[in-house]
N, C-alpha and C positions, 0 to 999 in steps of 0.2 A: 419749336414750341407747339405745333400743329400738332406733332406725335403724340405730347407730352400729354396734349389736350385730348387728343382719341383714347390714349389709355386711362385718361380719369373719366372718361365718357362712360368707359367700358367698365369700369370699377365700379360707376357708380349706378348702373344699370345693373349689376348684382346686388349690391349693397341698399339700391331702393325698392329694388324690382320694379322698378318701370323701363320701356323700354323709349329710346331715347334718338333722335334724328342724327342720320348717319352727316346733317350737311350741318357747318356751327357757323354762328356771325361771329366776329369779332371787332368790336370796336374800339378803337384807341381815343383815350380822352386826354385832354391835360387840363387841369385843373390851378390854373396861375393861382399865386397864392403870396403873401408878402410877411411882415412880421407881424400883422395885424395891430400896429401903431397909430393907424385911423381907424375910421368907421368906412370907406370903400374897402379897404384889405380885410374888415373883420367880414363882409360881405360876401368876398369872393373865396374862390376855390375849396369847392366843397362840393359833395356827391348828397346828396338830398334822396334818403331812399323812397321808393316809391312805388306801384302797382304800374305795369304798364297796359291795363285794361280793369273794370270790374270783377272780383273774385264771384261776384253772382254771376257769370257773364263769359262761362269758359271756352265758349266756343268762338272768341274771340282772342283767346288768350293762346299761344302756341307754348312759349316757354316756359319751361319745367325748373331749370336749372339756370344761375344764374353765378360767374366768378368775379370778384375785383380784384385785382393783385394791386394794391400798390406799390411804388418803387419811388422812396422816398432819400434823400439826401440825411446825413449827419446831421443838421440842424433841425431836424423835424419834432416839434414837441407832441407828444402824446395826450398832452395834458390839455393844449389847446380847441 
């Protein structure tokens, strides 16, 4: 996975022309999540997008580039 992610690094450091930090965070999330039959399950498990700093404010902001891969089971509705 590590490679996979240096060669989209390097793709995309052409493809934007910026150039891009040779070190990457990776974090893994899991996001429990149920059939959403109550109101705790419509609650949880979700990814809430977000700024992780002020866009007025760049010199606090390091990342450029941001992936979420999900990896979702057969029951997963789209629609939900």
């Amino acid at each position: 996975l590590l490679e996979l992610m240096a060669d989209l690094r390097d793709l995309l450091q052409i493809d934007l022309g910026i150039r891009l930090s040779e070190s990457m965070e990776l974090q893994y999330l899991r996001y429990p999540g149920g059939d959403g039959s109550n109101e705790q399950e419509k609650k949880s498990g979700f990814y809430g997008r977000h700024f992780d700093s002020s866009p007025e404010d760049e010199s606090t902001c390091r990342r450029k580039v941001s992936l979420l891969l999900y990896l979702n089971d057969n029951t997963w509705d789209e629609k939900r």
